[in-house]
C-alpha positions in Angstrom: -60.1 -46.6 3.2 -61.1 -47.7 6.5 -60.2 -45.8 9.4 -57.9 -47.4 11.5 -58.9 -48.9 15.1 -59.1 -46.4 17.9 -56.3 -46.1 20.4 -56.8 -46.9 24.1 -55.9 -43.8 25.7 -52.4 -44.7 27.5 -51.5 -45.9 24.0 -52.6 -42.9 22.2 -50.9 -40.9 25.3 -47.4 -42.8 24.7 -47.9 -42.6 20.5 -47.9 -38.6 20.8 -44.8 -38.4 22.9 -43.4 -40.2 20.6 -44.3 -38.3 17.5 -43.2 -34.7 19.5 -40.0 -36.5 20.3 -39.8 -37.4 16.5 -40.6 -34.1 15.3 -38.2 -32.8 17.5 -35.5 -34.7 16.3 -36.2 -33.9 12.8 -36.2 -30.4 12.6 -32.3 -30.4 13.7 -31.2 -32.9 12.3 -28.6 -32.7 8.8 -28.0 -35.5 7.0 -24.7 -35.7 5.6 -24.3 -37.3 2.1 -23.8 -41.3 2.2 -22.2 -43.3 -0.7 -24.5 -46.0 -0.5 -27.0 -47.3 -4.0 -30.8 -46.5 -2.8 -34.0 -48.0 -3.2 -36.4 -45.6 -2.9 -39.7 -47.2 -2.7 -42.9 -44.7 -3.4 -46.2 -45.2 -2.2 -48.8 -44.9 -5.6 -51.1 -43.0 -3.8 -49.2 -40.0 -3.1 -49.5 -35.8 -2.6 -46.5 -34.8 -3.8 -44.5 -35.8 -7.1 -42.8 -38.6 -7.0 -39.5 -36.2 -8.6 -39.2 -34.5 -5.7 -38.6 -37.3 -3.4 -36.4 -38.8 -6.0 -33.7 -35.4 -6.5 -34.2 -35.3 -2.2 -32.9 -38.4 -1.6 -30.2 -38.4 -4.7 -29.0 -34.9 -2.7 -28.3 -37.4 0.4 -26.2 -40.1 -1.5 -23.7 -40.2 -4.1 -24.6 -43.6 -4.9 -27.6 -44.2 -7.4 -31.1 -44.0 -6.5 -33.6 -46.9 -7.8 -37.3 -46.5 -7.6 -40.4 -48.7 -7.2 -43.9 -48.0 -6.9 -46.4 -50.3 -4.6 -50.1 -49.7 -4.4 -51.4 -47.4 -1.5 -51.0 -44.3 0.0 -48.1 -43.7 3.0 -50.4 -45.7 5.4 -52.5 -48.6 3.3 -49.1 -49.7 1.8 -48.4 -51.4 5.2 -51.9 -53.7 5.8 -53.4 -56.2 3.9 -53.8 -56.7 1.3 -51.6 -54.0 -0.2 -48.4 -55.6 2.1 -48.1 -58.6 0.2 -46.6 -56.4 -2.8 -44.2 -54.3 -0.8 -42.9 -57.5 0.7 -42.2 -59.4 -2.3 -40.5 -56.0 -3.8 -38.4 -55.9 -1.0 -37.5 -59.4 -0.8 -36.3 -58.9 -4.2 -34.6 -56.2 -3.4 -32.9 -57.5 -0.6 -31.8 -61.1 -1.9 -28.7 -60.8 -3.7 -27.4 -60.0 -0.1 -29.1 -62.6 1.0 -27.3 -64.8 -1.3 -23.8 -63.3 -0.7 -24.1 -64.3 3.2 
């Protein structure tokens, strides 16, 4: 894969204070269950099983956890032309609520 473009350096500046602020944020947070039906939607191209990001996520809810794979890795799955397919899964996804507005 291509790398992506590089970032003008107030951008890249802004982008890491971001991602300490996230960091930050998520080694104190603790998610509580939620009773809410899940679509869990896993990247093809990925480093870790796809079972253990299934039984973390059914430890969060106690609602049932769906699954779809789209071609890419964490980052490709977002650009062209690997987006097209994660759009039409989610629009899918999301229009029985779309109907029921």
């Amino acid at each position: 894969h291509p790398p992506p473009p590089p970032l003008a350096p107030p951008r890249f500046g802004r982008l890491g204070g971001v991602s300490r602020a996230n960091a930050a944020a998520a080694a104190v947070y603790r998610p509580g269950p939620c009773a809410s039906d899940l679509l869990l939607v896993l990247a093809e191209d990925r480093p870790t099983p796809a079972a253990a990001e299934v039984a973390r996520w059914e430890a969060l809810t106690t609602g049932t956890v769906r699954t779809a794979s789209v071609p890419g890795d964490h980052f490709t799955l977002f650009r062209e032309p690997r987006v097209g397919a994660l759009a039409a899964l989610l629009a899918d996804a999301l229009a029985p609520a779309v109907r029921n507005d």
